[in-house]
C-alpha positions in Angstrom: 27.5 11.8 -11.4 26.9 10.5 -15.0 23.5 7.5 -14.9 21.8 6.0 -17.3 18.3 5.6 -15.5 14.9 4.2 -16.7 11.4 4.7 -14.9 8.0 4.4 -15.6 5.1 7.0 -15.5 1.4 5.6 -15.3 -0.8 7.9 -16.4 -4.2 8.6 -16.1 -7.1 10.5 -18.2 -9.4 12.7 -16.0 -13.1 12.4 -16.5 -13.3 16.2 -16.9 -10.6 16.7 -18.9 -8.2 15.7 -21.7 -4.7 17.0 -19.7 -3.0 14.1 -18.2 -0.6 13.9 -15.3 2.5 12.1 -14.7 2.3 10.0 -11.2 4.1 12.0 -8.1 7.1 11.0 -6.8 6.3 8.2 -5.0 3.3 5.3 -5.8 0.9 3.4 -3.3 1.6 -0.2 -4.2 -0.1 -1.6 -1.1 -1.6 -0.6 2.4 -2.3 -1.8 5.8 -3.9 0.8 7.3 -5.2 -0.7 10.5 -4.5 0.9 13.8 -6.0 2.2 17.1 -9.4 1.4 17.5 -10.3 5.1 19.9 -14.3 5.2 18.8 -17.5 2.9 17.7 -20.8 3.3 17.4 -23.8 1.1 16.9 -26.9 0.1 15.0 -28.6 -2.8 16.0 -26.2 -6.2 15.2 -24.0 -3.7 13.7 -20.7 -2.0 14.5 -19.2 0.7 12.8 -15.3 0.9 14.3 -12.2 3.4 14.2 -9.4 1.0 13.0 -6.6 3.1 12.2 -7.3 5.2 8.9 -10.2 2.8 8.3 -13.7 2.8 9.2 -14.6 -0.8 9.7 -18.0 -2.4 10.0 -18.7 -5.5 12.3 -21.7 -8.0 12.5 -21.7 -8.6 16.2 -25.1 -10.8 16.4 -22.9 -13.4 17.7 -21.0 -10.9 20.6 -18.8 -14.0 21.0 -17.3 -14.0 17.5 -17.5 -10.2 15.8 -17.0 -10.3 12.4 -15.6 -7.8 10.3 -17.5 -7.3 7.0 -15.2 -4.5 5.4 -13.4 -2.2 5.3 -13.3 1.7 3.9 -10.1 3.8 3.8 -11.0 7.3 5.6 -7.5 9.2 5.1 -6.2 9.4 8.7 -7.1 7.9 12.6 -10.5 7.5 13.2 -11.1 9.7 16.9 -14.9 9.2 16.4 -17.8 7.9 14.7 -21.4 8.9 15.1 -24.2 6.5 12.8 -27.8 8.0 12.2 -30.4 6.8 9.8 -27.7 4.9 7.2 -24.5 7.3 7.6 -21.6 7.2 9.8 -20.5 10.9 10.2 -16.3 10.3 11.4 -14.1 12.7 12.7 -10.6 12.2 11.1 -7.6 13.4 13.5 -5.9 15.9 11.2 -8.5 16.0 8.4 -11.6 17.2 9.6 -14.8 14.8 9.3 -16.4 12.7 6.5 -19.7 11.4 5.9 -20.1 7.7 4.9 -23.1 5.9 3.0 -23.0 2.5 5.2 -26.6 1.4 4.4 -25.2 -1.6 3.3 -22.1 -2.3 5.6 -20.5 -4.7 3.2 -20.2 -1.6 0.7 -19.7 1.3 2.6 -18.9 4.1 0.2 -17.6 7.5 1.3 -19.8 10.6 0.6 -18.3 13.7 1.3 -15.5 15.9 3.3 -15.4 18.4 5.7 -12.3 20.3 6.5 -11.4 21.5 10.0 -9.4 24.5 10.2 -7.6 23.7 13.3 -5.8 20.6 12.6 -7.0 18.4 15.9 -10.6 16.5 15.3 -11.7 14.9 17.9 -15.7 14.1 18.8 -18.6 14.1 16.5 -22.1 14.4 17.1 -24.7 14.8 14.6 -28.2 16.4 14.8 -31.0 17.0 12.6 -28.9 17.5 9.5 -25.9 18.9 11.5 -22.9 17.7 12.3 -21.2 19.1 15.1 -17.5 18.5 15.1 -15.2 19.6 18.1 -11.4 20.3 17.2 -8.6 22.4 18.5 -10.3 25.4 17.7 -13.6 24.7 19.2 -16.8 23.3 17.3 -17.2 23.6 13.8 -20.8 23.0 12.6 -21.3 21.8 9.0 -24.9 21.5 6.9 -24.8 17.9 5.9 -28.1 17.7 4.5 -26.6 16.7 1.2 -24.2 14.1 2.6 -22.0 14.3 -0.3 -21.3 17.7 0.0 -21.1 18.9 3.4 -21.3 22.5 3.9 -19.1 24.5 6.6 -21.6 27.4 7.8 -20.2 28.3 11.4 -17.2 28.0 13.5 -17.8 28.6 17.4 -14.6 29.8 18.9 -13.4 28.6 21.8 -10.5 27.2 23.4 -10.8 24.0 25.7 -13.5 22.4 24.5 -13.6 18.8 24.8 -16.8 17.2 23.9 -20.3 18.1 22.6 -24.2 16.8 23.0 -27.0 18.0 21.1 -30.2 17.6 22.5 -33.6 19.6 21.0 -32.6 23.7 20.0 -29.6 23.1 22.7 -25.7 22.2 22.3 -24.4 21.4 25.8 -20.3 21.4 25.7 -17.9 20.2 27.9 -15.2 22.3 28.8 -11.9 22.2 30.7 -12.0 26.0 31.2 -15.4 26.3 32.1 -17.0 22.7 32.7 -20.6 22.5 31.0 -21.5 25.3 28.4 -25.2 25.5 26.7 -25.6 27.2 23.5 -28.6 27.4 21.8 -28.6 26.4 18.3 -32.2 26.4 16.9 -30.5 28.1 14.0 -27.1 26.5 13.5 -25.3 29.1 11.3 -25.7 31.5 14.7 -24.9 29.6 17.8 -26.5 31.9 21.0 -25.3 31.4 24.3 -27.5 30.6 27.1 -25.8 28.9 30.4 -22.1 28.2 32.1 -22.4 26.1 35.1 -20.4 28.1 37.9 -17.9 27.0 39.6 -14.5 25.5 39.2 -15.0 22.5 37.0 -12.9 20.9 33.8 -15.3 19.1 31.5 -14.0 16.1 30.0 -17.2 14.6 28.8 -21.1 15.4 28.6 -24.4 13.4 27.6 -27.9 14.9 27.8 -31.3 12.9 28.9 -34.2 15.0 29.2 -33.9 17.8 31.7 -30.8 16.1 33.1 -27.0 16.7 32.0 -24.3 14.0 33.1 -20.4 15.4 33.4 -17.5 13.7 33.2 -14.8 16.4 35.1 -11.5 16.1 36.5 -13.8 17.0 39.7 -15.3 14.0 39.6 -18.9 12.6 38.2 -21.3 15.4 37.8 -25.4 15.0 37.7 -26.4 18.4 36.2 -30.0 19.8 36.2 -30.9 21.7 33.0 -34.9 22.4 33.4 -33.5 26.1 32.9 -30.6 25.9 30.4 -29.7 29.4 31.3 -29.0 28.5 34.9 -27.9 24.8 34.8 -27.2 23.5 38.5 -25.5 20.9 39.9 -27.5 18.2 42.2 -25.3 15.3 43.2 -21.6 14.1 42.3 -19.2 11.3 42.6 -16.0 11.8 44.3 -14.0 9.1 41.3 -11.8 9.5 38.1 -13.8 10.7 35.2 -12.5 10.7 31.9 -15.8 9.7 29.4 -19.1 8.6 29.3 -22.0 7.1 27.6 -25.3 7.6 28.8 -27.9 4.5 28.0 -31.6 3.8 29.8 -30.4 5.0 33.0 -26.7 3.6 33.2 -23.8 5.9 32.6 -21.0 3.9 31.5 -17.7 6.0 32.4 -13.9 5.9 31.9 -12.1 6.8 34.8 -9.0 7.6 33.3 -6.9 7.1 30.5 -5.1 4.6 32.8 -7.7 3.3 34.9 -10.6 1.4 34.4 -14.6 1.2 33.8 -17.8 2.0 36.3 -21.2 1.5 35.5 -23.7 4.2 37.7 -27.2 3.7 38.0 -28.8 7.0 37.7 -32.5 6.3 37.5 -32.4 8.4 40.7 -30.4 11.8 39.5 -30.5 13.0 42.6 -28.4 9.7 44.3 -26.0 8.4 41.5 -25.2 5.1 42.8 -22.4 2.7 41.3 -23.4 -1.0 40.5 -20.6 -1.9 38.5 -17.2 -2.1 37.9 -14.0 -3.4 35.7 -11.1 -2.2 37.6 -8.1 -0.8 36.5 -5.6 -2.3 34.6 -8.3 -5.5 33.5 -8.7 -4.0 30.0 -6.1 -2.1 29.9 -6.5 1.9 29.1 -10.1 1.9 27.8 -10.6 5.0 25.5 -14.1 4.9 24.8 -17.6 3.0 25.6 -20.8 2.1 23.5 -23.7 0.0 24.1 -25.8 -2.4 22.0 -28.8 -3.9 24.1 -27.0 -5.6 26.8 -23.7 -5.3 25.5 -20.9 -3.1 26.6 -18.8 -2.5 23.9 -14.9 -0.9 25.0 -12.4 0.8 22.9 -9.4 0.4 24.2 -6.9 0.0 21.3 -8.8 -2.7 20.1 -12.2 -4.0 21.0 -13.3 -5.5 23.9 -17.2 -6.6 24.0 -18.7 -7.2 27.7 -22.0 -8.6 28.8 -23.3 -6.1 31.1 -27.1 -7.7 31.7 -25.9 -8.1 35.2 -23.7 -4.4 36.1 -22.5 -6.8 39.7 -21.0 -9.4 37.3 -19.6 -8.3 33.7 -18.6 -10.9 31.8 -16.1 -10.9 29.0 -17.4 -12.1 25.9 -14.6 -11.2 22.8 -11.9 -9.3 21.9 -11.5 -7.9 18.2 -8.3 -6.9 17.3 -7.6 -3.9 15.0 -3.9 -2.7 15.5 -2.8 0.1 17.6 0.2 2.1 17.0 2.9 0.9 14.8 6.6 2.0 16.7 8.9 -0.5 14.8 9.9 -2.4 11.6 11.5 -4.7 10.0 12.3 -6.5 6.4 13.2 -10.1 5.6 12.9 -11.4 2.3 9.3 -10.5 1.4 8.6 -11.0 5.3 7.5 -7.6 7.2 7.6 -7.8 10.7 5.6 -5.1 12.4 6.3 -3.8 16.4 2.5 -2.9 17.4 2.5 -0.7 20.5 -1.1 -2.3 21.9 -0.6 -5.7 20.1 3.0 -7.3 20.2 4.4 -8.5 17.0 2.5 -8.5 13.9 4.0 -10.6 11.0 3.1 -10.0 7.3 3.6 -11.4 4.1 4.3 -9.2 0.9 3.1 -10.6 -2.5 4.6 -9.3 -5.3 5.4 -6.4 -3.8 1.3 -4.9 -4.1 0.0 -6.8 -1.6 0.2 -7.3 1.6 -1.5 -10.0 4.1 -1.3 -10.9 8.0 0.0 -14.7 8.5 0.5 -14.2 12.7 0.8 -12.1 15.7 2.5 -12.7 18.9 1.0 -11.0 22.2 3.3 -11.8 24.8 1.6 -10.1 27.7 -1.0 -7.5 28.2 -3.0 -5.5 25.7 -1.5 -1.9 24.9 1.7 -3.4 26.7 3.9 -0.3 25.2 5.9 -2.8 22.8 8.4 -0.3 21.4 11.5 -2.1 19.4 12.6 -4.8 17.5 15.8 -6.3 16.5 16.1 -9.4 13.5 19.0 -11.8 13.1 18.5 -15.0 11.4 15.4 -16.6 12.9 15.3 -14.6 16.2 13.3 -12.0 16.6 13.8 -9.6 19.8 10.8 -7.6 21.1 11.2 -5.1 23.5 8.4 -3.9 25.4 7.3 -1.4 28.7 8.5 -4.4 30.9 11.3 -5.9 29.1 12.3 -8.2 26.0 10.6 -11.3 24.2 13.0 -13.9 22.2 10.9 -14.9 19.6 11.9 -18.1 16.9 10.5 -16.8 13.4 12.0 -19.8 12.3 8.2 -20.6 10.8 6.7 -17.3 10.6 3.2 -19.0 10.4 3.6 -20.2 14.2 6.1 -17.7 15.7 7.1 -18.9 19.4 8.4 -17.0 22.3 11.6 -19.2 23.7 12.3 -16.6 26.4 11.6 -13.4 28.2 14.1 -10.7 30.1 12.4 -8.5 32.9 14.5 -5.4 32.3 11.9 -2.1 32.6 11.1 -0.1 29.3 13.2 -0.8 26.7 13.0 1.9 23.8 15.2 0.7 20.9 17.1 -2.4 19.8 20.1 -3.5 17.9 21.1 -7.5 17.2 25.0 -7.7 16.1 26.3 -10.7 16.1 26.0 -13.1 19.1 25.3 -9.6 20.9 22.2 -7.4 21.3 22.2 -3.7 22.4 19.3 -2.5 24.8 18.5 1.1 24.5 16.8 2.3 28.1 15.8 6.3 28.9 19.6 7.0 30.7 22.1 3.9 29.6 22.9 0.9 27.2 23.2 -2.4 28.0 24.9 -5.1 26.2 23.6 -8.7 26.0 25.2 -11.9 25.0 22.6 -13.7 23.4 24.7 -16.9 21.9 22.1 -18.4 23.9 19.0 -16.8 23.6 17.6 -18.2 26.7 19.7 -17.4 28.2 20.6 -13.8 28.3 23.6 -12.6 30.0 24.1 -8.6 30.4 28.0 -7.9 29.8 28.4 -4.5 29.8 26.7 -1.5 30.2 26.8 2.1 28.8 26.0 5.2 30.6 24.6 7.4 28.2 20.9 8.9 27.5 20.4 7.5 23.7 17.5 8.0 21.4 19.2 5.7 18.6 21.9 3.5 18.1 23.4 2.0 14.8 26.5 -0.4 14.5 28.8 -1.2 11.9 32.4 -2.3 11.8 33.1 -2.6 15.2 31.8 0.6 16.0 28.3 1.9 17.8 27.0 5.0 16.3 24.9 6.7 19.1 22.6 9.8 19.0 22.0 11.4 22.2 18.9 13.3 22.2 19.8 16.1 24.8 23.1 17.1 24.1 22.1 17.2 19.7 25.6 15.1 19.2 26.5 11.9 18.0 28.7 9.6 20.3 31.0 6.7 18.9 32.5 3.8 21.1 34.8 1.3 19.6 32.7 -2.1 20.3 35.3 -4.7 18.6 35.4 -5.8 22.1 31.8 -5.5 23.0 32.5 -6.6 27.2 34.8 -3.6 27.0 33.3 -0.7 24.7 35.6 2.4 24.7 34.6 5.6 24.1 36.4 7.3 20.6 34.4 10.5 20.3 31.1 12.7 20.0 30.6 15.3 17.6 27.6 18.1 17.6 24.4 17.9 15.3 23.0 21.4 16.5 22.1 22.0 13.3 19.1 19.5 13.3 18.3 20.5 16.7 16.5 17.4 18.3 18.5 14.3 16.6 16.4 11.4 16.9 17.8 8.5 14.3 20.7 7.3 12.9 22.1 5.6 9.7 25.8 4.5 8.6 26.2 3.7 4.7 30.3 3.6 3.5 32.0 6.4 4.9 29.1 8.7 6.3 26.4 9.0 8.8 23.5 10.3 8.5 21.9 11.5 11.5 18.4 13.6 11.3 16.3 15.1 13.5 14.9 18.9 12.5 16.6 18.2 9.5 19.5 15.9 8.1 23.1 16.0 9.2 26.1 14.3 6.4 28.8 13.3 8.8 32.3 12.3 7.6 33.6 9.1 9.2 36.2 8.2 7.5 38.1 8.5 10.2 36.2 7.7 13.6 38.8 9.3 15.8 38.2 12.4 14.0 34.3 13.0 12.1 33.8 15.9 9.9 30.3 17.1 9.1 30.0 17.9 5.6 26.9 18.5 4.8 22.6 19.9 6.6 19.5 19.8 5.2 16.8 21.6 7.5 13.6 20.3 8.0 10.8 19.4 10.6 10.3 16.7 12.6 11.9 13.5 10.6 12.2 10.7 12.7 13.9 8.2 10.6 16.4 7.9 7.9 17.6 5.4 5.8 20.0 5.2 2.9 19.8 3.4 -0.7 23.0 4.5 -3.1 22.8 8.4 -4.1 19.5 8.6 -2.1 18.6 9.3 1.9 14.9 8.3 2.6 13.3 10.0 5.8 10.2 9.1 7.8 8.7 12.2 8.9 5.7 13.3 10.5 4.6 14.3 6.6 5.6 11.6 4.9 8.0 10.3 3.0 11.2 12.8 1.5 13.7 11.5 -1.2 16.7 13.4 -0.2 19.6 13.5 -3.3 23.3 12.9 -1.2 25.2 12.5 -4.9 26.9 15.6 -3.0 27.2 15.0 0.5 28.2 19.3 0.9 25.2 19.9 -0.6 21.9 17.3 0.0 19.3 18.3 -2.2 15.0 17.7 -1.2 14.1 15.8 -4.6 10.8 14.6 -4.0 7.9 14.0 -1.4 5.1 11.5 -0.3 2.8 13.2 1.5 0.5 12.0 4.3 -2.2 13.4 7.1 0.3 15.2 9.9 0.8 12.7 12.8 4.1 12.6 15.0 6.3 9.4 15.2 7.6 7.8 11.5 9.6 4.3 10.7 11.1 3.5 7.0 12.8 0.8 5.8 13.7 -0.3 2.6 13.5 -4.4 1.4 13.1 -5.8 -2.2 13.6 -2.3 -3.5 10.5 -1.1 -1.9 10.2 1.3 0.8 7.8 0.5 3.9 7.2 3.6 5.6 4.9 3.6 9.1 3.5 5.9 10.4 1.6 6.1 14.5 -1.8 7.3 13.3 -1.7 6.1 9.7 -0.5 2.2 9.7 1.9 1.1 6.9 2.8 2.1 3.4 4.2 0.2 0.7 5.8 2.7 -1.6 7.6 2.5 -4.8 9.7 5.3 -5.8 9.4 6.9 -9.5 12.2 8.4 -9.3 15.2 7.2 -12.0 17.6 4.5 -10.3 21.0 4.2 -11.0 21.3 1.5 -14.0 24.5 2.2 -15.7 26.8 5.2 -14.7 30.2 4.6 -16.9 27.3 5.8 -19.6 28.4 9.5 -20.7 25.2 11.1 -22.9 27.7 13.7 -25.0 24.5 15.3 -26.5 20.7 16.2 -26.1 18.5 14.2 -27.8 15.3 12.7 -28.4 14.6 8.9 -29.8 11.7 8.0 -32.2 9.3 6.5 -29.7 8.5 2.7 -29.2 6.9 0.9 -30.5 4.8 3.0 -33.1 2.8 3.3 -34.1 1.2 2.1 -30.6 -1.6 1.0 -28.7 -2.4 2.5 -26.0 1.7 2.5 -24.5 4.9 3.3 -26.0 8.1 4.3 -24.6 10.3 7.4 -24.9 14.2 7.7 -24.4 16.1 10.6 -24.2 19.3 11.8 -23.3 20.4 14.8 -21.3 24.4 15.6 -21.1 26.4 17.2 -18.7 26.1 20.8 -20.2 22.4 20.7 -19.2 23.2 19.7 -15.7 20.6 21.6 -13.2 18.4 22.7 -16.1 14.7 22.0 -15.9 13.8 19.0 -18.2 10.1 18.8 -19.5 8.9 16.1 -21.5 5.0 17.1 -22.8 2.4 15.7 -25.0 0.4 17.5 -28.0 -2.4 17.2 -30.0 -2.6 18.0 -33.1 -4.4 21.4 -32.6 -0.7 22.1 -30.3 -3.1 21.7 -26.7 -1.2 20.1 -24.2 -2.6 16.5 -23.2 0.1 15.3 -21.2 2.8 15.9 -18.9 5.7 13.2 -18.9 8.4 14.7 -17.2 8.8 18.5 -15.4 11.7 18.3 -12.9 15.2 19.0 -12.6 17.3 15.4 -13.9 20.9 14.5 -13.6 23.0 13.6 -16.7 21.9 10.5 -17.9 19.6 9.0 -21.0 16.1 8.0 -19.1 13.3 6.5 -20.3 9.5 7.3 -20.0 6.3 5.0 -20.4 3.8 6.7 -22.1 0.0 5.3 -21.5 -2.7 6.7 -23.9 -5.6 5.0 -22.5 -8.8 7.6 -23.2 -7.2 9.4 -26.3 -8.8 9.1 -29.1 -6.6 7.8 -32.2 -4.5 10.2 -34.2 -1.3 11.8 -34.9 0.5 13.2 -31.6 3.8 15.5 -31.0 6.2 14.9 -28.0 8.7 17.9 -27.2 11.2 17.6 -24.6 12.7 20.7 -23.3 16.0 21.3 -21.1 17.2 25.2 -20.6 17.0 27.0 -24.0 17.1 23.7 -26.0 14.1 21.4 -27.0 13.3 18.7 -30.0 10.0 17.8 -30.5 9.1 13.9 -32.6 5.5 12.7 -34.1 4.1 9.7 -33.2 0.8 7.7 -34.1 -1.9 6.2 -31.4 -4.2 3.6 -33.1 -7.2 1.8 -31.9 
């Protein structure tokens, strides 16, 4: 296919040197990175919070009304946070751990990085100068006595390890293989160990006071004595649920389960553990984490949930601060983002310019953390679907969003609005709802069919059923009596998880991308695979498939369906679970762990493709001479098709200073921006090259 394209390159001069680099494929242009809040910690009025990929500080001298004072981007979820003497030391889910200068919590600025090896961060402690960081391959102990450059000097294998304490010369571990470990660590670089605690425990959590060791174990609540850390013993227990806890001035505060709810045990007494107070299950729904502040009890449970606990008998709820949780859905209308929160319901956004991005609502139509999956847009109704059912909301005003009506049906996992008629995906059917009247619902049909993702177009419903890999089409003209036409097999993507109709193909991906030929729904033809891992979502703009993955963002080229081609990547930390859409020819890519990206793509777009470039060449650039930007067009004809094009900048002593373009184009006459900003003034070359042919033009920067 023959284009003419244009796209701009912002460039940027390094600090340390005078080379400078085109953008990559894809450009930030705004970010809501707010998510799950798992982890907190505290220092005095102060709260230092896991909010998705953000580390977010919070004045809570008022417990009634916490304030957020900012904000600082980490990279990736927040799974714990640790604050000792003006830094916050965070563990980052599939980074490692970072060390953050929060002595003045309305600037907190990040310090350094440390990298785990084994993928899964999870808790923090530090100690001394230490931090001790406990991931999927067991601890990893950095020096972090320079806080901006954290130095890895030991790695203590060992699988099952699930928490960590540091008290004095002594690291006491939690294990699920062998319940409470002691290592002594009076020299950190070479970990000895002392004690196991026999017997047939699985540590989930630990905290050390004095001679006394508290355990959280599947088991139940263990008191632990540790007057002899090579022969730690156990001297009284609770027969509950024990999933976390937080020891502070003779309370433990514990989580029963990742379901369940909060105790409070009074163990001024080690030897008789005694409970004296309580938040049962299901009141703040599945609490992840617990802190204290004086008398406050401080939850994580998606959010934040701030108790005063003065009185263990009679906890009182003071405030709720809500972060985000886990983004499952979106959708795009006009410059209107509307965002399906797992924990919170219906977020609504509003996109300025396309670079900036701020929260004008929410709708929380039942509990906290309520599993709300799906949503489907027509007009001004909104459908949510959550773990018990569906919400009708009127968007009409987006500012003051109301619900109209609500259908009990049980988990609903995906959703589709055609017409007067919406399409409720459950786990092993679909049913079909008149909603001429939203409030009243009526169920018309349903399908027996285990579906992961539906898409419909032209009277038919495109469905992708996850554990057979094939794609199943029912004629829906009549949508009281859908008819089944056909199936075909996607085994070549293995797990198919999403699909997207654009023209005469759909595009179905899962461990990979399958190009299906529908033409003719009686009889679909695949013509075309990609392989690939774990891409969730797909979505299609002209010559060019966009997939949600559990990396990022890939730009897939589908000019030739036989033969889809990987043309560029956004890449983000690993996490499972990916949403993209595209609106106002920007792409808004989610991610579970990671929150929402606003992307533009740098890649040429179609302009003009009746526009046949017959030879190479090179244009004088514009204007020049220039200051600090000019513009470069070239053309590149069919005989260079597939040929490597590379458009670099030279000084006058022939070093290279900048690197325009260095990919593989189609046909087509492009244009590049070129900034200059931190070159000094001067004469400058330009070559572009493309296979065995190149032209090279002089142009003038002036100041």
């Amino acid at each position: 296919m023959i284009k003419k394209e244009i796209f701009s390159i912002l460039l940027f001069l390094s600090l340390s040197a005078a080379l400078i680099y085109a953008q990559d494929d894809f450009s930030v242009q705004a970010r809501w990175a707010n998510g799950s809040c798992n982890a907190a910690a505290t220092e005095g009025t102060l709260a230092f919070i896991g909010n998705g990929s953000l580390l977010t500080s919070l004045d809570i001298s008022d417990p009634e009304n916490p304030v957020a004072i900012s904000d600082v981007l980490v990279g990736g979820q927040v799974a714990d946070v640790f604050v000792e003497d003006n830094y916050a030391y965070v563990s980052i889910r599939t980074i490692g751990m970072v060390v953050i200068d929060v002595s003045d919590p309305s600037n907190m600025i990040l310090m350094g990085t440390g990298v785990s090896y084994n993928w899964y961060a999870a808790q923090i402690f530090y100690h001394n100068g230490y931090v001790y960081l406990v991931d999927g391959g067991g601890i990893m102990i950095y020096d972090v006595s320079d806080p901006a450059n954290p130095v890895y000097i030991y790695q203590l294998f060992a699988d099952g390890i699930n928490d960590v304490y540091v008290q004095g010369n002594f690291a006491y571990i939690a294990s699920k293989y062998s319940g409470l470990i002691i290592y002594n660590v009076e020299d950190p670089a070479l970990p000895l160990l002392v004690g196991v605690l026999e017997g047939n425990y699985w540590g989930n959590s630990v905290a050390v006071n004095g001679t006394t060791a508290y355990l959280a174990a599947s088991q139940g609540f263990k008191v632990i004595d540790v007057t002899d850390n090579t022969s730690p013993q156990e001297i009284a227990s609770l027969d509950v649920n024990a999933n976390y806890l937080f020891y502070d001035n003779g309370t433990v505060y514990m989580v029963e389960t990742a379901w369940g709810g909060t105790l409070l045990i009074d163990v001024t007494n080690p030897l008789s553990p005694n409970i004296v107070g309580e938040l049962e299950a299901g009141t703040y729904y599945r609490p992840q984490s617990i802190i204290t502040s004086g008398n406050l009890m401080i939850v994580c449970n998606g959010g934040l949930t701030i108790f005063d606990a003065s009185n263990p008998s009679n906890i009182v709820h003071l405030s709720d601060f809500i972060t985000g949780s886990y983004i499952r859905d979106i959708k795009v209308k006009d410059n209107l983002v509307y965002i399906t929160d797992s924990g919170y319901g219906l977020f609504i956004f509003e996109v300025e310019s396309k670079t900036s991005i701020s929260k004008i609502s929410q709708v929380l139509p039942g509990l906290i953390n309520n599993n709300y999956r799906a949503s489907a847009l027509s007009g001004n109704l909104l459908c949510l679907g959550s773990f018990l059912g569906i919400y009708f909301i009127d968007i009409s005003d987006p500012y003051a969003p109301e619900i109209i009506a609500e259908l009990p049906t049980g988990g609903v996992n995906d959703l589709e609005i055609i017409g007067d008629y919406l399409y409720v995906l459950f786990n092993n059917s679909i049913s079909i709802l008149d909603i001429s009247d939203p409030t009243n619902a009526d169920e018309v049909e349903v399908i027996e069919v285990n579906a992961t993702d539906i898409f419909v177009k032209d009277d038919f419903a495109y469905i992708v059923t996850n554990n057979e890999s094939k794609v199943t089409i029912f004629d829906v003209s009549d949508p009281v009596n859908p008819q089944s036409v056909t199936d075909w097999d996607v085994q070549d993507i293995y797990f198919a998880r999403a699909i997207f109709v654009e023209g005469n193909y759909a595009y179905t991906c899962g461990h990979g991308l399958n190009i299906t030929d529908i033409s003719d729904p009686n009889n679909p033809v695949v013509v075309g695979s990609l392989p690939g891992d774990f891409w969730y979502s797909v979505v299609v703009k002209g010559d060019n498939a966009y997939i949600g993955s559990e990396e990022g963002v890939k730009r897939i080229d589908i000019s030739d369906k036989e033969n889809p081609l990987l043309t560029g990547e956004f890449d983000t930390p690993y996490t499972y679970s990916a949403e993209i859409t595209l609106g106002n020819d920007i792409i808004y890519f989610a991610q579970v762990w990671n929150g929402l990206y606003i992307l533009k793509d740098n890649f040429p777009t179609n302009v003009d493709e009746n526009y046949v470039p017959q030879i190479f060449s090179l244009k004088q650039n514009y204007p020049n001479p220039f200051n600090p930007t000019t513009t470069i067009q070239f053309s590149i004809p069919a005989v260079k098709m597939n040929s490597n094009v590379s458009l670099k900048v030279y000084d006058l002593l022939g070093r290279e200073v900048a690197v325009l373009v260095n990919k593989n184009l189609l046909p087509g006459t492009y244009e590049v921006k070129f900034n200059a900003e931190g070159l000094s003034s001067g004469i400058y070359y330009y070559r572009l090259n493309a296979g065995s042919v190149n032209q090279t033009k002089k142009m003038m920067l002036i100041r």
